[in-house]
N, C-alpha and C positions, 0 to 999 in steps of 0.2 A: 431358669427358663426365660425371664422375660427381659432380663439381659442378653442371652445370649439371640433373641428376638429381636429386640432395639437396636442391639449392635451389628448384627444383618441388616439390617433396614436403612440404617445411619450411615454405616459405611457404604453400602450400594450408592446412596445418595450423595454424599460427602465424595466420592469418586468421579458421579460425572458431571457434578458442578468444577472438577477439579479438569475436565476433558479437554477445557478451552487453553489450557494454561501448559499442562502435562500430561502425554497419554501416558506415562509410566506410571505417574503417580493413580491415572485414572483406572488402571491393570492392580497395580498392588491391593488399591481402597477395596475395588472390588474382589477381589482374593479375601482379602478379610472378611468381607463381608459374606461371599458363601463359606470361608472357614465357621462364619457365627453360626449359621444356616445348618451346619455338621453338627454345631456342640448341642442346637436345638433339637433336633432329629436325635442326635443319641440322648439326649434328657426324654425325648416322649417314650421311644423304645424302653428305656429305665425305667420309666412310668408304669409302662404293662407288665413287664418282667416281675417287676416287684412286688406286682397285685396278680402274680398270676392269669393275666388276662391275655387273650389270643391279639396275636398279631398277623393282621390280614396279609396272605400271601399279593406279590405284587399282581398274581392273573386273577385273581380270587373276583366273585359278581361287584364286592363291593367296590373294589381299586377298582375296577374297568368303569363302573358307574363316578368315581371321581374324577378318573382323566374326560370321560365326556363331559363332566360338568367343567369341568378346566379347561375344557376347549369351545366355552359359550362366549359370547362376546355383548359388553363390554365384563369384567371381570371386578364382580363389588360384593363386599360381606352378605351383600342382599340372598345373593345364589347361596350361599350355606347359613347363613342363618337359623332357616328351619330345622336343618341337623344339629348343628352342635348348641342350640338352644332347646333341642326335645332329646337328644340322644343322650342313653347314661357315659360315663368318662370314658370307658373303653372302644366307645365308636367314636366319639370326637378325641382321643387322643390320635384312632387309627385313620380321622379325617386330617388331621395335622401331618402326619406323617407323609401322606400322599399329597397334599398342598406343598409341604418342603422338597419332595423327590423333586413335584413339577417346578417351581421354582428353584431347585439347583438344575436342574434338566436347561431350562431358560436361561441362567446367568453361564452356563456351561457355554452357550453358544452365543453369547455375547463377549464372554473373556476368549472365545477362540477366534471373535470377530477382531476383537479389538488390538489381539496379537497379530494377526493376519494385516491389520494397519498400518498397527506401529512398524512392523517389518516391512513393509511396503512404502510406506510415506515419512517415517522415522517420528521421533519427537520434534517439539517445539524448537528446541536448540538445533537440532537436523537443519531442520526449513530456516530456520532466523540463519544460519550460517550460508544454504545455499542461495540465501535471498540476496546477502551482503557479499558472496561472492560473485552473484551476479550483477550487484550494481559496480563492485571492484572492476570487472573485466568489461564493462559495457560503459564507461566513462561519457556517455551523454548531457 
């Protein structure tokens, strides 16, 4: 689990450090990065299953009280702290799970932004190409 955590996190990051350079590569990283995000989310599920413990429906009081808490600004351990530091394992595994929905929810429309780009303005090599065709045919 805390690999498949790290490497969510690392890859998101390692991706758009890479943005300046390659948006392709900046689309893949982050692809990884919510595939790590999946293998997390199915490890907390496995978690409950295997302890027999309920897993909260997504309209359930509690999920609706996390997407509000998800939707406070700024966004710091601060805000759940008091839960998964007072709650026994099976509300903070089901606080995890709603945390990963909304962050794949968020990189979902980011990797849709960032395709929307690259189709639009192309990669690095795109532009470096149109650039040098424009100074080919503008001989100044």
């Amino acid at each position: 689990m805390i690999q498949s955590a790290r490497s969510g996190k690392k890859n998101i990051l390692e991706g758009s450090k890479a943005a300046s350079t390659s948006k392709e590569t900046e689309i893949k990283l982050t692809n990884v990065g919510r595939s790590s995000l999946e293998e997390l989310l199915d490890d907390y599920k496995s978690f409950l299953r295997a302890r027999d413990l309920k897993m909260w429906d997504k309209d359930s009081k509690e999920a609706q009280f996390m997407r509000r808490l998800g939707s406070k600004t700024p966004q710091t351990f601060e805000l759940y702290r008091g839960f998964v530091e007072t709650r026994p394992p099976e509300v903070t595994a089901n606080i995890a799970i709603c945390l990963i929905h909304q962050a794949n929810y968020l990189i979902d429309r980011q990797l849709d932004r960032l395709e929307h780009d690259f189709l639009k303005q192309g990669g690095l090599r795109e532009r470096m190409t149109r650039a040098r065709l424009a100074v080919r045919n503008n001989p100044h």
